[in-house]
N, C-alpha and C positions, 0 to 999 in steps of 0.2 A: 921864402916868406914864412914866419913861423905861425905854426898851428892855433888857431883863436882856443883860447879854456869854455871850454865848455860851463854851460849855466848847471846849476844843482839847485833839485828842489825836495828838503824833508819828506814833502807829504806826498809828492811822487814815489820817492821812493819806499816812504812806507806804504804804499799803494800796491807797488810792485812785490813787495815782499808779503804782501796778504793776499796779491792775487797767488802766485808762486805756491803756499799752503793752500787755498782752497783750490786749484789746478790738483792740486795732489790729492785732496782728499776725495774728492770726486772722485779721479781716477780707482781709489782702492774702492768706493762704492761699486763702481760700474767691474775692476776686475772682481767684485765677489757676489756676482750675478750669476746664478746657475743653468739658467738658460743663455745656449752660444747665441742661436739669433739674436735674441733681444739686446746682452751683450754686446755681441756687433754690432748693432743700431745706433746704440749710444754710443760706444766707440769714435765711430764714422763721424755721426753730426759733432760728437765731444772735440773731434780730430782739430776742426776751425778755431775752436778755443784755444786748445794748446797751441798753433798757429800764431795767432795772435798775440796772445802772450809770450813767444816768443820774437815775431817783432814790435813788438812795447819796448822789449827786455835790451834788444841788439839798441834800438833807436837811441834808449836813453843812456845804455855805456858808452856808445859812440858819440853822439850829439847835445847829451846833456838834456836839460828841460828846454824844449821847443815848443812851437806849433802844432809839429806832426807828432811827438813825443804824446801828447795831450789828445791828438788826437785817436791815435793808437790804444789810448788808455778809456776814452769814451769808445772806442770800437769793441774794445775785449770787456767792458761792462756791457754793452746792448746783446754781445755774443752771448752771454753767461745768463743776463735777464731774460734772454730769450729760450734760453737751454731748460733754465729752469721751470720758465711755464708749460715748456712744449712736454717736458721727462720731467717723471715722479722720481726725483734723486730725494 
């Protein structure tokens, strides 16, 4: 049975590619933290974001614009909206 094509969506994927930059950019905040606790702290909770955004990332190269694609993508925004009120980045 041949493989269905997968759905594509622009603004998905420009989505994914601004989350991908500010994943990063956080990241170089938190590595130029000079206190290791603190550091670590953000790290740790920062750790579910990057999580997330990596399955956004597998979902939508493998399956295309879905349900769960979408849903993945409201997930790693509440991750990120949450991140940011809880840590002064």
């Amino acid at each position: 049975m041949p493989k269905k094509r997968r759905k594509l969506s622009k603004d998905m994927e420009k989505e994914i590619k601004l989350a991908i930059k500010k994943v990063e950019f956080i990241s170089a905040i938190i590595n130029d933290i000079e206190d290791e606790e603190i550091q670590g702290e953000y790290r740790g909770e920062f750790g579910n974001i990057k999580n997330a955004l990596v399955i956004l990332s597998v979902e939508y190269d493998t399956n295309g614009f879905t349900p769960v694609s979408e849903k993945a993508l409201l997930n790693y925004k509440n991750l990120v909206s949450q991140f940011e009120s809880e840590y002064e980045i």
